[in-house]
Structure formats: structure tokens, C-alpha cells
HTML snippet that shows the backbone in 3Dmol.js (N, CA, C, O; Angstrom):
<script src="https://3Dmol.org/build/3Dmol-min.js"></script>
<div id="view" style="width:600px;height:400px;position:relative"></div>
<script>
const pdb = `
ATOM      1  N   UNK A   1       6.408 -19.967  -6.308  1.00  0.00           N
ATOM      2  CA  UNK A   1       5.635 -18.769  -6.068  1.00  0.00           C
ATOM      3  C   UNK A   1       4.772 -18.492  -7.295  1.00  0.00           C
ATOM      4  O   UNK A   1       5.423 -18.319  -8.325  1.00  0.00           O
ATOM      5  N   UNK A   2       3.730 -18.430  -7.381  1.00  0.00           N
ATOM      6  CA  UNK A   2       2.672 -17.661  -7.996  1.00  0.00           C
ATOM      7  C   UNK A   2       3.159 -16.504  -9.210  1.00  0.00           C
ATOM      8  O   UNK A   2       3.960 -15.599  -8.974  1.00  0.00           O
ATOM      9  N   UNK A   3       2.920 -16.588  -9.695  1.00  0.00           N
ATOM     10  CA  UNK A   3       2.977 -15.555 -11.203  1.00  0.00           C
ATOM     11  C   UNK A   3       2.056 -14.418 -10.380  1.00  0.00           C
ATOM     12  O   UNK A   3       2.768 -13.537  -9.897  1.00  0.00           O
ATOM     13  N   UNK A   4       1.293 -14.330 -10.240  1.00  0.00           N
ATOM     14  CA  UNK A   4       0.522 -13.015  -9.319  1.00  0.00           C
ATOM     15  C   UNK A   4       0.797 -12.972  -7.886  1.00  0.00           C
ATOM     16  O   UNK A   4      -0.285 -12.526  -7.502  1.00  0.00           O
ATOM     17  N   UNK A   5       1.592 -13.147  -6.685  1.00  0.00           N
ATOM     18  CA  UNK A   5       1.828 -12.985  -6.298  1.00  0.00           C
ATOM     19  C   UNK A   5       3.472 -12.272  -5.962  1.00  0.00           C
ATOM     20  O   UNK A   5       3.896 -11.554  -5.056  1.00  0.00           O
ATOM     21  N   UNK A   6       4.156 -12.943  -7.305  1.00  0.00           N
ATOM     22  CA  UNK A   6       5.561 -12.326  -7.659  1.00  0.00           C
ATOM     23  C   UNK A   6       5.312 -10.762  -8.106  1.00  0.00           C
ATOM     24  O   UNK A   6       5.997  -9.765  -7.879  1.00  0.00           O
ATOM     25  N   UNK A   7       4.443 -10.872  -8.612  1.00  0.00           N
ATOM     26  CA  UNK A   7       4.011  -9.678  -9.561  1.00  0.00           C
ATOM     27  C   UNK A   7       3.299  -8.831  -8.103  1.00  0.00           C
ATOM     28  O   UNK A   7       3.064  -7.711  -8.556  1.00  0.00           O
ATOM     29  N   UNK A   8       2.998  -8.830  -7.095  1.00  0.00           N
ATOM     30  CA  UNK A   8       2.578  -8.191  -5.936  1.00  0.00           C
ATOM     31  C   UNK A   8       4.251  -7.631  -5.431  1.00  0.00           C
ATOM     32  O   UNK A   8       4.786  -6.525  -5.520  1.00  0.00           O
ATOM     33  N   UNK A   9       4.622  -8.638  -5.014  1.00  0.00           N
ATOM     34  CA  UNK A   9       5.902  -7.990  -4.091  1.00  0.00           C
ATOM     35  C   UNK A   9       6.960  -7.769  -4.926  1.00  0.00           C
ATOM     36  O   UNK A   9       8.056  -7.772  -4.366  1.00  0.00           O
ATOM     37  N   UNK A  10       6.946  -7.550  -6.271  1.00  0.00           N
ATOM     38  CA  UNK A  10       7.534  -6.737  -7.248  1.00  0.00           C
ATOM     39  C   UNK A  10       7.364  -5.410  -7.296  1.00  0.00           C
ATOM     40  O   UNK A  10       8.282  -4.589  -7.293  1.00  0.00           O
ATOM     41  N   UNK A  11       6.171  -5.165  -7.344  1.00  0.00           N
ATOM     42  CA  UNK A  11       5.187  -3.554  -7.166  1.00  0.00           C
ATOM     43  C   UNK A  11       5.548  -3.208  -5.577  1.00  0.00           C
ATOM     44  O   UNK A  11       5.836  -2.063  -5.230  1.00  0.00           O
ATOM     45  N   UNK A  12       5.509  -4.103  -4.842  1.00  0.00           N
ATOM     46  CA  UNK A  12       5.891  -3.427  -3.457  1.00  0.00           C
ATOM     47  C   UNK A  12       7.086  -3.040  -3.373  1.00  0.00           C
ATOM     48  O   UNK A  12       7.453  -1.978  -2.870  1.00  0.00           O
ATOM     49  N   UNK A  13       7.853  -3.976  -3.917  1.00  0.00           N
ATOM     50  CA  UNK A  13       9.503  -3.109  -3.573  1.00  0.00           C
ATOM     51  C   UNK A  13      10.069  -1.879  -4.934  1.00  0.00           C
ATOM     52  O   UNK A  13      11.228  -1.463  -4.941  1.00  0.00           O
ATOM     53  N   UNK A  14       9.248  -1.538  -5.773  1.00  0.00           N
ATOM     54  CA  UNK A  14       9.037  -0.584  -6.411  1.00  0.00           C
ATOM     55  C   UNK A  14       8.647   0.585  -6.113  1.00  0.00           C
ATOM     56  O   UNK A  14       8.701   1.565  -6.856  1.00  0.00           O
ATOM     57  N   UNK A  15       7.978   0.523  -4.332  1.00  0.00           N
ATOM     58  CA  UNK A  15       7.613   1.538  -3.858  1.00  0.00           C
ATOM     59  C   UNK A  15       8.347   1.995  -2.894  1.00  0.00           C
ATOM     60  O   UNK A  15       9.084   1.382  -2.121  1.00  0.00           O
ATOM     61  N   UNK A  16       8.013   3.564  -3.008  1.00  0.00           N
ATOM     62  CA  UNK A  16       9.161   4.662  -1.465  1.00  0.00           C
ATOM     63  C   UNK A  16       8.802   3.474  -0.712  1.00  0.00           C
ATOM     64  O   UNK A  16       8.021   2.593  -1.070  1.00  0.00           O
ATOM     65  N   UNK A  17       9.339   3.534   0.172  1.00  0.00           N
ATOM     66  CA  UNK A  17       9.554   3.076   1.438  1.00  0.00           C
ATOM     67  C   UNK A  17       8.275   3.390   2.079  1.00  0.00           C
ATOM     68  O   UNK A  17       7.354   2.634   2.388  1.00  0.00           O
ATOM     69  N   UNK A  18       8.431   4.949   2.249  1.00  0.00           N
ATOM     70  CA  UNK A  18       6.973   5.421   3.463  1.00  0.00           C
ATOM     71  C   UNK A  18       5.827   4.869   2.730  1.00  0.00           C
ATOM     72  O   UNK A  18       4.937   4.594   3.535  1.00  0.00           O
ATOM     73  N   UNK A  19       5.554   4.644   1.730  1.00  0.00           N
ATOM     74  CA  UNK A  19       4.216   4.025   0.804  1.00  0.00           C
ATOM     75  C   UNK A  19       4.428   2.750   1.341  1.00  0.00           C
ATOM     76  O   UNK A  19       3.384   2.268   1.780  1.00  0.00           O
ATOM     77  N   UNK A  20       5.390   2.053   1.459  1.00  0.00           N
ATOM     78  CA  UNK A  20       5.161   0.500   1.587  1.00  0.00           C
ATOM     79  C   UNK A  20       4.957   0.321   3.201  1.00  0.00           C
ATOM     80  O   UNK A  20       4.074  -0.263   3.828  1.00  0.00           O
ATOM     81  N   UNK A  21       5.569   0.706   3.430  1.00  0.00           N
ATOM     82  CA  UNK A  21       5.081   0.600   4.962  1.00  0.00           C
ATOM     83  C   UNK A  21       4.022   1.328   5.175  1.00  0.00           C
ATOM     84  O   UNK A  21       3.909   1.260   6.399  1.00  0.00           O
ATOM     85  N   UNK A  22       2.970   2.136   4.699  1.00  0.00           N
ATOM     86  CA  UNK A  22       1.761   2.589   4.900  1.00  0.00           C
ATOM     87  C   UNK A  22       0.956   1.357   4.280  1.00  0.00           C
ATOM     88  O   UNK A  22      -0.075   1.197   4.933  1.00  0.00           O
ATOM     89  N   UNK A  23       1.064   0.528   3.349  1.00  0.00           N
ATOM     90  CA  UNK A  23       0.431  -0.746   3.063  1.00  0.00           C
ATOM     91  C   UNK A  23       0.304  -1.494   3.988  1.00  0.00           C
ATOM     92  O   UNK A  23      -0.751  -1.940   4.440  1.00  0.00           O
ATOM     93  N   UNK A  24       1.784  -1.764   4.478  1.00  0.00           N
ATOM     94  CA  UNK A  24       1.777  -3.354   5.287  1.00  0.00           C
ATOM     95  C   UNK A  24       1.206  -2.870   6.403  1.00  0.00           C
ATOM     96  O   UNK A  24       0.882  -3.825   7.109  1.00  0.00           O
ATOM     97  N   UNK A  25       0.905  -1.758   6.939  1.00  0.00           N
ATOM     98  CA  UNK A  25       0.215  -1.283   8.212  1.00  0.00           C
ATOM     99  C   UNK A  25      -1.194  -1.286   7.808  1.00  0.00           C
ATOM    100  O   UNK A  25      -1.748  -2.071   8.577  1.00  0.00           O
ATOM    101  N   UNK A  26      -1.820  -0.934   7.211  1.00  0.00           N
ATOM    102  CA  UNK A  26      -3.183  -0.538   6.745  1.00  0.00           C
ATOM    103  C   UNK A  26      -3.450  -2.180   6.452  1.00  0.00           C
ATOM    104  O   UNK A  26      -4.046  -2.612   7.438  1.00  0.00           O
ATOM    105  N   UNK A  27      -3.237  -3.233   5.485  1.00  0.00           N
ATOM    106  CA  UNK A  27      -3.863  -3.954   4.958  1.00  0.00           C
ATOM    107  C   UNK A  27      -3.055  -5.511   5.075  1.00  0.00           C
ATOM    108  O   UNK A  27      -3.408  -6.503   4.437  1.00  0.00           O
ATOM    109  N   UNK A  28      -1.920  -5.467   6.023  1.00  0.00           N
ATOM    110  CA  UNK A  28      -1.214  -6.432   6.464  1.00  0.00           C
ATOM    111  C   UNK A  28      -1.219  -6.354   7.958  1.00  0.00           C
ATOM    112  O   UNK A  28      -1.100  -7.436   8.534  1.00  0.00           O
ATOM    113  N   UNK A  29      -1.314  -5.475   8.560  1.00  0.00           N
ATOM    114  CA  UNK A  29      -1.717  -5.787  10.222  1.00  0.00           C
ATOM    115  C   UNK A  29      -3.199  -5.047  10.621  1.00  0.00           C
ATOM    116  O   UNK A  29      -3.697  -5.162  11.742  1.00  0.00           O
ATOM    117  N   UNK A  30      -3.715  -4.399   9.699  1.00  0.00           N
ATOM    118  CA  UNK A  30      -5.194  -4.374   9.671  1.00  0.00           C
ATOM    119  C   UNK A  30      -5.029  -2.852  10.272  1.00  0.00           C
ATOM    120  O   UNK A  30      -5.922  -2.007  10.206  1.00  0.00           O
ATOM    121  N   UNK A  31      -3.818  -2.658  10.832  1.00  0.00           N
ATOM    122  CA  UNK A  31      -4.199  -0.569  11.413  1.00  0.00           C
ATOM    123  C   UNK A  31      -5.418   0.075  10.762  1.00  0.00           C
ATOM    124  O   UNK A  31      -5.689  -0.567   9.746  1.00  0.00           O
ATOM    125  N   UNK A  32      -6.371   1.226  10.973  1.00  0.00           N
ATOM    126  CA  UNK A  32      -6.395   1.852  10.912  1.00  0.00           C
ATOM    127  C   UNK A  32      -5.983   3.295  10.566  1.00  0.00           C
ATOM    128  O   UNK A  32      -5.003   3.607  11.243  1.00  0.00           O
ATOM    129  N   UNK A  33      -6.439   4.403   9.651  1.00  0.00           N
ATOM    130  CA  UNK A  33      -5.971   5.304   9.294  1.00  0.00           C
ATOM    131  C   UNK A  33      -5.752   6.023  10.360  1.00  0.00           C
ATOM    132  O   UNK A  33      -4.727   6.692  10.236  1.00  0.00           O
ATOM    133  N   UNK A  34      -6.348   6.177  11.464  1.00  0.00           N
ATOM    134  CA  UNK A  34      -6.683   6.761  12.515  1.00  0.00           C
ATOM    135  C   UNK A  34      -5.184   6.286  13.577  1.00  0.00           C
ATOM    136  O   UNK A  34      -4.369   7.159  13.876  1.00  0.00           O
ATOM    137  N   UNK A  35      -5.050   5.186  13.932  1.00  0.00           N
ATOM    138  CA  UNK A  35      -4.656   4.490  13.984  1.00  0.00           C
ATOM    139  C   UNK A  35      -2.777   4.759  13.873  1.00  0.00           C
ATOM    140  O   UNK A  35      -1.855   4.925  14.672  1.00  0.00           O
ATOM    141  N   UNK A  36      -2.939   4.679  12.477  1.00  0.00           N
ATOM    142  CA  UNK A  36      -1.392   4.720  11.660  1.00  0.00           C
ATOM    143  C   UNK A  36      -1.021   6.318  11.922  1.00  0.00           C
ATOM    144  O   UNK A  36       0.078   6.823  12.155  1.00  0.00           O
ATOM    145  N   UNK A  37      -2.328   6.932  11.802  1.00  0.00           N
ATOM    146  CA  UNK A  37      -1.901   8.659  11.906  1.00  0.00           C
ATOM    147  C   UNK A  37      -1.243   8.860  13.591  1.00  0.00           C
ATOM    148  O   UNK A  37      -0.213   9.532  13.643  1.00  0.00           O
ATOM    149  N   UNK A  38      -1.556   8.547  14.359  1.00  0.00           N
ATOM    150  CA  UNK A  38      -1.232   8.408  15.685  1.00  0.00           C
ATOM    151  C   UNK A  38       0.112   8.031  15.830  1.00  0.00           C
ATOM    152  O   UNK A  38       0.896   8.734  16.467  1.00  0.00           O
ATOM    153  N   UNK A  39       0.444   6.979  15.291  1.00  0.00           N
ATOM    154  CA  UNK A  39       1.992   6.134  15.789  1.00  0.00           C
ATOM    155  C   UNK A  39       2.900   7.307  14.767  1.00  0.00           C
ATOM    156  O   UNK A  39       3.593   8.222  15.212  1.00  0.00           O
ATOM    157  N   UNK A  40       2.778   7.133  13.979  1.00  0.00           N
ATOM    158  CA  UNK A  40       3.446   8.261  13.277  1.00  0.00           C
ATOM    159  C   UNK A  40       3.523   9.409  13.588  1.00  0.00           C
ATOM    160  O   UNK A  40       4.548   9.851  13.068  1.00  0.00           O
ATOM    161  N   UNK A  41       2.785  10.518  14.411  1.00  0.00           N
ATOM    162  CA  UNK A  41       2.741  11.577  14.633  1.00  0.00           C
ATOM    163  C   UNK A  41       2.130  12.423  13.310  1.00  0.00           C
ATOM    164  O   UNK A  41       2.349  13.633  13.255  1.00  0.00           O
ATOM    165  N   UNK A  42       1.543  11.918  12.498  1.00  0.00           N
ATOM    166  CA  UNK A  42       0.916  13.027  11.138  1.00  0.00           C
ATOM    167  C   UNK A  42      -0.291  13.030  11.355  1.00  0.00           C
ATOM    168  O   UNK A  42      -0.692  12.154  12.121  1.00  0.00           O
ATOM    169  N   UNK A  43      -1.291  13.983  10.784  1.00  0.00           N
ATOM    170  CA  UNK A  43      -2.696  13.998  10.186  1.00  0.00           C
ATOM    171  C   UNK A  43      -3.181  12.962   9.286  1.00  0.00           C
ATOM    172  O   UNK A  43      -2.566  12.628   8.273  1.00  0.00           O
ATOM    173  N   UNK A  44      -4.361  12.421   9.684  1.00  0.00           N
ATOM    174  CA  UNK A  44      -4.883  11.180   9.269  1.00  0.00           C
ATOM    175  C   UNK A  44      -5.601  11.267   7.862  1.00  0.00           C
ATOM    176  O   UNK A  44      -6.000  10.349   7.146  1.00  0.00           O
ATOM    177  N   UNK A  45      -5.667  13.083   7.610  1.00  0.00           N
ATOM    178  CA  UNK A  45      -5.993  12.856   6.116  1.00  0.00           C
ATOM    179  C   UNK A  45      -4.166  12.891   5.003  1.00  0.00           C
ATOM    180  O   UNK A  45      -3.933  12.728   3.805  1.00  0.00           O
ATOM    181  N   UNK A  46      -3.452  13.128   5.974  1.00  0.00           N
ATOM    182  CA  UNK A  46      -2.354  12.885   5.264  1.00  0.00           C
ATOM    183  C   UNK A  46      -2.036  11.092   5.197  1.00  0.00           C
ATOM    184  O   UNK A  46      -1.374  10.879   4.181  1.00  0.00           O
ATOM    185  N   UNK A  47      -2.259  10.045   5.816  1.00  0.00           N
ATOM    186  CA  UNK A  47      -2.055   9.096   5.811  1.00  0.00           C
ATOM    187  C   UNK A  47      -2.992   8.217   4.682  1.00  0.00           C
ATOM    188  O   UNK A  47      -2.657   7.137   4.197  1.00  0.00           O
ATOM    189  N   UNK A  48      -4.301   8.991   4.381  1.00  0.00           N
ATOM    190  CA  UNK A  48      -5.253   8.650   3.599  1.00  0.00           C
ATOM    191  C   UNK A  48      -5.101   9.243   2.103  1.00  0.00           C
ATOM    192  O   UNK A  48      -5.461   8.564   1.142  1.00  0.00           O
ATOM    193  N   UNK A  49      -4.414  10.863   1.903  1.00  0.00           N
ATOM    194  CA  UNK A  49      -3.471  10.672   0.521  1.00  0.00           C
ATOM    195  C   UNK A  49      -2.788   9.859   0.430  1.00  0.00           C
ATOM    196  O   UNK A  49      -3.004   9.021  -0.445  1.00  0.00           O
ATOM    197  N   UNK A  50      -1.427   9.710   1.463  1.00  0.00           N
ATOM    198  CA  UNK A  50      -0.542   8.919   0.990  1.00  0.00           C
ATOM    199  C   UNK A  50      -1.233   7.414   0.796  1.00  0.00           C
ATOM    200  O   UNK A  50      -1.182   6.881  -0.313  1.00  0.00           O
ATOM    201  N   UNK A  51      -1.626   7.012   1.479  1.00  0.00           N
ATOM    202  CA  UNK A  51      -2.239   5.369   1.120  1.00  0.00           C
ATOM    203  C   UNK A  51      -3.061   5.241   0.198  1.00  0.00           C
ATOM    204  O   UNK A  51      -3.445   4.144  -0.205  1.00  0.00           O
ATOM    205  N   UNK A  52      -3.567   6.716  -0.411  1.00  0.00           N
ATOM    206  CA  UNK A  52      -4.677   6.342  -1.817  1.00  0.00           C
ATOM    207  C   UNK A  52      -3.011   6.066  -3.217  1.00  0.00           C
ATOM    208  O   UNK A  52      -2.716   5.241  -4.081  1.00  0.00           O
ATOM    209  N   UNK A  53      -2.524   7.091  -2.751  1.00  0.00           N
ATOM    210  CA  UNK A  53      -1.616   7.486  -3.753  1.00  0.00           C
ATOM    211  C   UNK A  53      -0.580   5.946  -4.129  1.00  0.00           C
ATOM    212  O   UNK A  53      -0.138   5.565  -5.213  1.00  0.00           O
ATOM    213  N   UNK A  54      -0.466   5.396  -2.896  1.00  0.00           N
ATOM    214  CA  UNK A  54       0.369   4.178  -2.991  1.00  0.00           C
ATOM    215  C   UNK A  54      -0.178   3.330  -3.289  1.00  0.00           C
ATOM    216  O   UNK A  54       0.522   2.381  -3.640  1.00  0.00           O
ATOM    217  N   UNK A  55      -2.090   3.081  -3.353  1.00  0.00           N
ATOM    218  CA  UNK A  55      -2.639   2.012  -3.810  1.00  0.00           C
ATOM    219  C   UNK A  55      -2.733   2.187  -5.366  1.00  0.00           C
ATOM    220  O   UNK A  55      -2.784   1.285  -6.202  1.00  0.00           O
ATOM    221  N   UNK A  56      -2.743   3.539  -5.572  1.00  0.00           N
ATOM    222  CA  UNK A  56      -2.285   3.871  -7.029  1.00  0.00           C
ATOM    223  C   UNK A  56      -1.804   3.689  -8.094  1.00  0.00           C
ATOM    224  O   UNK A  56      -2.193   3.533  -9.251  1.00  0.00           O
ATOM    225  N   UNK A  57      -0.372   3.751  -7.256  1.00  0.00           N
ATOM    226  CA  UNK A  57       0.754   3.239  -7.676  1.00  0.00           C
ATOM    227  C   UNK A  57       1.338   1.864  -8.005  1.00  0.00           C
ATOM    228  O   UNK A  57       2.285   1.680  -8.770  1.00  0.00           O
ATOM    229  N   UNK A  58       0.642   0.887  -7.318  1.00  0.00           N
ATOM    230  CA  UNK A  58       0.497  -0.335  -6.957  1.00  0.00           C
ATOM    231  C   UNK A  58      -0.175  -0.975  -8.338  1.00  0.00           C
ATOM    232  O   UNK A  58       0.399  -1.668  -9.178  1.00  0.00           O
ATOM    233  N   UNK A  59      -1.703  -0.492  -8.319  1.00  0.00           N
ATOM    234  CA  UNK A  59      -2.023  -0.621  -9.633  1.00  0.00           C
ATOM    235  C   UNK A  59      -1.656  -0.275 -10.705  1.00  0.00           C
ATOM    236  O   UNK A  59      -2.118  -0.703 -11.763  1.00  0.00           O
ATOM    237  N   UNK A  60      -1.024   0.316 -10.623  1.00  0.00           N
ATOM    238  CA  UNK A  60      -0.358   0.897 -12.548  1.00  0.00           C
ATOM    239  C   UNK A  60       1.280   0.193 -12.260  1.00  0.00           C
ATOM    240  O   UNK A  60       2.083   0.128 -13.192  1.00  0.00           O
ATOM    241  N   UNK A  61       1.556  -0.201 -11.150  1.00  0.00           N
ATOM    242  CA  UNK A  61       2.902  -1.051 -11.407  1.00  0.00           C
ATOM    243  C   UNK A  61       2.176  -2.507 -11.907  1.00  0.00           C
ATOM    244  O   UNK A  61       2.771  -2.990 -12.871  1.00  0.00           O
ATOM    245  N   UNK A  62       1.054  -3.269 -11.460  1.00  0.00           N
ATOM    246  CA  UNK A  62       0.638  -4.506 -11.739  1.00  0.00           C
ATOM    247  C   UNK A  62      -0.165  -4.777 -12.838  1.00  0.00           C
ATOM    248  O   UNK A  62      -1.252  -4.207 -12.932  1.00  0.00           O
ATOM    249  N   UNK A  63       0.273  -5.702 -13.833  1.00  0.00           N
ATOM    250  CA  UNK A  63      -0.428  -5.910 -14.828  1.00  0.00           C
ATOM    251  C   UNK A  63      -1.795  -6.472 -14.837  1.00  0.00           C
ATOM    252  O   UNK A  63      -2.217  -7.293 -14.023  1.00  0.00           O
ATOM    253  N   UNK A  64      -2.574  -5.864 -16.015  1.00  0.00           N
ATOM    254  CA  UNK A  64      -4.026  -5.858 -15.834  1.00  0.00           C
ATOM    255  C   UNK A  64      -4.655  -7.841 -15.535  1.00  0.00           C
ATOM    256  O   UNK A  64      -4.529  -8.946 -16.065  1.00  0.00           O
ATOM    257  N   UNK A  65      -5.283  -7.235 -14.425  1.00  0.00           N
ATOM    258  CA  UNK A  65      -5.588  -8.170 -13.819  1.00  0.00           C
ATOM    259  C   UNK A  65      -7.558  -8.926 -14.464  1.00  0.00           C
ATOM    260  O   UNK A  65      -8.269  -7.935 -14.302  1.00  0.00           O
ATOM    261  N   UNK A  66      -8.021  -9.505 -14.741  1.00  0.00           N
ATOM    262  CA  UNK A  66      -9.210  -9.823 -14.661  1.00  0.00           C
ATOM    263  C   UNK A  66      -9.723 -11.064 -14.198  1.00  0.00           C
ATOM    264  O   UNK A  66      -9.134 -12.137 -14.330  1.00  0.00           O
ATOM    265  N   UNK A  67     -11.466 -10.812 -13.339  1.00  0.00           N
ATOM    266  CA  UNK A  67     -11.927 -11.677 -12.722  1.00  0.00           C
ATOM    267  C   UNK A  67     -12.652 -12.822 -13.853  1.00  0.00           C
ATOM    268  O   UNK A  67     -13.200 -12.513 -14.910  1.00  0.00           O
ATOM    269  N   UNK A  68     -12.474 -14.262 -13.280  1.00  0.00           N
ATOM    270  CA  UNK A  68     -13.169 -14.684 -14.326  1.00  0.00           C
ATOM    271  C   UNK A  68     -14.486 -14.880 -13.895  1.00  0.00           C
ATOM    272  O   UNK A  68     -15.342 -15.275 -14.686  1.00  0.00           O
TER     273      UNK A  68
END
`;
const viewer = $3Dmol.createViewer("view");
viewer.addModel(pdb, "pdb");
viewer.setStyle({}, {cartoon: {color: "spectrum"}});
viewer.zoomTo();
viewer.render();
</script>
């Protein structure tokens, strides 16, 4: 496995639960905010804090990354 990819699903299981599964829905089966707000029963600007907040989080768990 990858040195940056370990370092991905390290940061994922570092996260609540409801954050990680707002990832793998949004950017692993492609949902929609709209979408995710529906199956869940919440407001879709609540699904769009929580998924800013967890991409957030994500980044300050993963070490600084640069393009070459």
C-alpha cells in the first residue's frame, strides 16, 4: 500500500463515524448533497456543514501534501 494512500484511510478512521460516511457517500458513490440530505432525513445545508467540516478535518489529519 502506498505511503499516501495509508495516510488517507488513517484520517478516515480518525473520523466520527457520521463524517465518514458523509465522505464515502458524497465522493465514493458520487451522491449528491441533495441527494444524501434525502436518505437521511436532514437539511441539505446541514449535510454541506457537516461535509465541509469533515473535509476539514481530513486535511489537518493528512500531512502536507505537494504537487510537483
Amino acid at each position: 500500500m502506498s505511503a499516501d494512500r495509508a495516510a488517507v484511510l488513517n484520517a478516515l478512521k480518525s473520523l466520527q463515524p457520521s463524517h465518514r460516511d458523509l465522505i464515502r457517500r458524497a465522493h465514493y458513490l458520487g451522491s449528491t448533497t441533495e441527494h444524501i440530505a434525502a436518505e437521511l432525513g436532514i437539511d441539505e445545508a446541514t449535510v454541506k456543514r457537516e461535509l465541509h467540516c469533515a473535509l476539514r478535518t481530513m486535511h489537518d489529519l493528512l500531512p502536507n501534501r505537494h504537487c510537483a
